[in-house]
C-alpha positions in Angstrom: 61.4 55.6 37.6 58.3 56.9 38.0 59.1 59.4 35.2 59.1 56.6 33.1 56.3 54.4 34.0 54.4 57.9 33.7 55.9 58.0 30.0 54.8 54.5 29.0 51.0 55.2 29.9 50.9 58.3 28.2 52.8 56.0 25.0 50.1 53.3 25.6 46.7 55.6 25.6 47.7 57.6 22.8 48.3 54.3 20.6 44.7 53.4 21.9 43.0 56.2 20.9 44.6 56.4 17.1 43.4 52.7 16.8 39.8 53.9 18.3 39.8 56.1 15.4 41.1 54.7 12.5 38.2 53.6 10.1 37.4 49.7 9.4 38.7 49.1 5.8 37.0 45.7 5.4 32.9 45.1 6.6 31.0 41.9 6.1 27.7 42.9 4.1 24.8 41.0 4.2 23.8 38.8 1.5 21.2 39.7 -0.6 18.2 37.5 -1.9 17.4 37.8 -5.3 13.5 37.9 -6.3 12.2 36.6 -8.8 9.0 35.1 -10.2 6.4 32.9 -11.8 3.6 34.3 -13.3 0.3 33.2 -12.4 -0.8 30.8 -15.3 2.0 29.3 -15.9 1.4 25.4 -16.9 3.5 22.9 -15.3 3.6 19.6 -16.3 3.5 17.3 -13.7 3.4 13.2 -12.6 1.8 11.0 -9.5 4.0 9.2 -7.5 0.7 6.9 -6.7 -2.3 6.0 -8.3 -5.6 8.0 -6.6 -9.3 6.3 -7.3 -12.4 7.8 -6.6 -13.5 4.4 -4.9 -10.8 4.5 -2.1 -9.9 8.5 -1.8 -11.3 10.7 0.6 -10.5 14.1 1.4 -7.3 15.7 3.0 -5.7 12.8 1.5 -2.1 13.7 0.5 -0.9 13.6 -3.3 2.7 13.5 -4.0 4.1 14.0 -7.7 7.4 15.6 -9.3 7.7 18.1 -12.1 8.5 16.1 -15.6 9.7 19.8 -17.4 11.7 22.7 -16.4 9.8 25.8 -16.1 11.7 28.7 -17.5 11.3 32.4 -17.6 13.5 35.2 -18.9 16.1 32.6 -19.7 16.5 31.2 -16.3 15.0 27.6 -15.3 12.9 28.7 -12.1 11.2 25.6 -11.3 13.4 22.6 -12.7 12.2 18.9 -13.9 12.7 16.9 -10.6 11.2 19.3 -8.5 8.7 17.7 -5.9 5.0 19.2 -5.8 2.7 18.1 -3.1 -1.2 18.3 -2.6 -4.2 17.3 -0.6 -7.5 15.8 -2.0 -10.2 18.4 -1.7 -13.5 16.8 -3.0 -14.5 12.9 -4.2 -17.6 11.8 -5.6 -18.0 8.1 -6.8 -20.4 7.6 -9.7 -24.4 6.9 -8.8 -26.4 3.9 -9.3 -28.8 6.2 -11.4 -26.9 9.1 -12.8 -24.2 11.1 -11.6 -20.0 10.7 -12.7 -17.4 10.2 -10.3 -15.5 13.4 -9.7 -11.8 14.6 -7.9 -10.7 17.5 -7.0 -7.4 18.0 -6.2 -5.0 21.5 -5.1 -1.3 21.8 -5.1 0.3 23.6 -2.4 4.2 22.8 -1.9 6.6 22.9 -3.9 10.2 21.3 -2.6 13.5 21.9 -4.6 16.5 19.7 -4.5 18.2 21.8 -2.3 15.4 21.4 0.8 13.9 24.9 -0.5 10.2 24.8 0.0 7.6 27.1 -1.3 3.3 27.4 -0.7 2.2 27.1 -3.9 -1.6 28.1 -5.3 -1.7 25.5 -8.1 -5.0 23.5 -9.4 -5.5 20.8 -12.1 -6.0 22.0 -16.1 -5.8 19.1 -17.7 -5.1 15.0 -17.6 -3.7 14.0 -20.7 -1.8 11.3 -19.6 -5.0 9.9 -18.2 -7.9 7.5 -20.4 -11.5 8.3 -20.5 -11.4 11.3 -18.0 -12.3 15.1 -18.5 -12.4 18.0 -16.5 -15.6 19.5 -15.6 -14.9 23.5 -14.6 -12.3 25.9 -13.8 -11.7 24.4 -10.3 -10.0 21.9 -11.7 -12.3 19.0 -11.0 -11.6 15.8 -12.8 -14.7 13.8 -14.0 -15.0 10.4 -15.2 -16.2 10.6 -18.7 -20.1 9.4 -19.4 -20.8 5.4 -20.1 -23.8 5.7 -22.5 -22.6 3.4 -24.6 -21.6 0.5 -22.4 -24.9 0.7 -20.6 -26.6 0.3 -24.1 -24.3 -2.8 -24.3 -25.5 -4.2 -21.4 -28.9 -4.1 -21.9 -28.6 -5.5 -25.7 -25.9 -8.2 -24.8 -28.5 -9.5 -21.9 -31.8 -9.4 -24.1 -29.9 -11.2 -27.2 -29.0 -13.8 -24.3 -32.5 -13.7 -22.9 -34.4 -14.2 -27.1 -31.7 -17.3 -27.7 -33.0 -18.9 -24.7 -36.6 -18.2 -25.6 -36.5 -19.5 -28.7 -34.8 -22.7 -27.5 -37.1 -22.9 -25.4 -40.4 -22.2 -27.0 -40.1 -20.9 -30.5 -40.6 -17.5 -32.0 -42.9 -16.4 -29.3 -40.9 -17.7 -26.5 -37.6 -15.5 -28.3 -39.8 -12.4 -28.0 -40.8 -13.0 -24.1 -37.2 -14.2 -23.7 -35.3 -11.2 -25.3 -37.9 -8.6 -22.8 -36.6 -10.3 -19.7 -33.2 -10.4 -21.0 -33.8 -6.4 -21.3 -35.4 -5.9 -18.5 -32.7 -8.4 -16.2 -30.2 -6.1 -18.4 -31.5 -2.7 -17.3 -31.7 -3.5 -13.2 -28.5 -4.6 -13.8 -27.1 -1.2 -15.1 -29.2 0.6 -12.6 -27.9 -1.3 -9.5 -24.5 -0.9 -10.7 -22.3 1.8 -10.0 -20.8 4.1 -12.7 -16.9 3.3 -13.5 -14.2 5.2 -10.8 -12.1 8.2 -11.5 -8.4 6.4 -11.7 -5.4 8.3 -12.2 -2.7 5.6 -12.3 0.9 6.7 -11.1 3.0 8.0 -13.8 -0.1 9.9 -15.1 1.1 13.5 -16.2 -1.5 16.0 -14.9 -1.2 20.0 -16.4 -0.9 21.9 -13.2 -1.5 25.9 -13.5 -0.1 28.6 -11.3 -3.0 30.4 -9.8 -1.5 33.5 -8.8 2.3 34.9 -9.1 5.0 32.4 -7.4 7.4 34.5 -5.8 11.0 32.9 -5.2 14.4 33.5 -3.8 16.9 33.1 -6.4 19.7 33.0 -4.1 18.1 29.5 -2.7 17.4 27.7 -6.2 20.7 26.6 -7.3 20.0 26.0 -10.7 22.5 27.0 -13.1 21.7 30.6 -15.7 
């Protein structure tokens, strides 16, 4: 009896052993990320979610808009229309009484993809087409409200033509000169207590946002189609 029990051991540690050494024919690698990437000055076409004004923005504000064209390189869409882009406010500076335009700067740092995939993005402002009677100032990307030359003109003429009608109602030919020089001059305080006109991006506005340095991405995370 013994004999046998002794048998079965020996049985049951040699099957041990030649399982011990027989070699795994299936392993579980670990997935790979594919890198790829978006060269720095890349343009990116972009639109707000909200309007921003110079007369109520400050900075650190947040800006929120979404990409309004896929970005594509090496026939693969890398950044795709949809894609969220979020910013902060970095400068404001409303118009003077005197001289001076009213100025934004904004910066781009996030980008968010449908799938939850978020990236730090070094992006600045290029261009405003979509917006009226604004300009941008440097390579920062600052946008400036365009000069009012004319309007100020307008002013002072409309309020001296006002000013000569009631002269010469009033007194004849010599009372339309003294009129029209008050008109002018009530004209002229007028422009110089008043503020120049707000920087205002209205939402919808498409903004040219540029890639400042490479963008480097995890392919394996877009999920955007070859």
């Amino acid at each position: 009896m013994n004999f046998l029990k002794y048998v079965a051991c020996c049985g049951l540690v040699g099957v041990t052993a030649v399982w011990a050494q027989t070699p795994k024919t299936e392993t579980q690698e670990e997935p790979t990320s594919t890198r790829v990437s978006v060269p720095a000055g890349t343009r990116v076409p972009v639109m707000l979610k909200h309007a921003i004004s110079t007369k109520s923005a400050k900075p650190g504000d947040s800006v929120y808009a979404q990409t309004s064209f896929p970005v594509v390189v090496n026939e693969r869409v890398l950044i795709p229309a949809g894609t969220y882009v979020q910013g902060r406010i970095s400068k404001v500076e409303r118009a003077g009484r005197v001289k001076g335009r009213a100025e934004i700067l904004i910066h781009f740092s996030t980008l968010i993809y449908p799938s939850g995939y978020t990236v730090m993005l070094p992006g600045a402002i290029e261009g405003v087409p979509g917006a009226e009677r604004t300009g941008m100032k440097d390579e920062e990307g600052t946008i400036q409200q365009r000069g009012e030359k004319g309007k100020d003109v307008g002013t002072v003429a409309g309020t001296a033509a006002a000013g000569a009608v009631i002269g010469a109602a009033a007194k004849g030919v010599r009372g339309a000169g003294i009129g029209g020089g008050a008109g002018a001059a009530a004209g002229l305080i007028g422009v110089l207590l008043s503020r120049g006109a707000d920087v205002r991006l209205e939402a919808g506005t498409t903004l040219d946002m540029v890639i400042q340095r490479d963008l480097q991405l995890d392919g394996s995370r877009l999920l955007v189609a070859r």
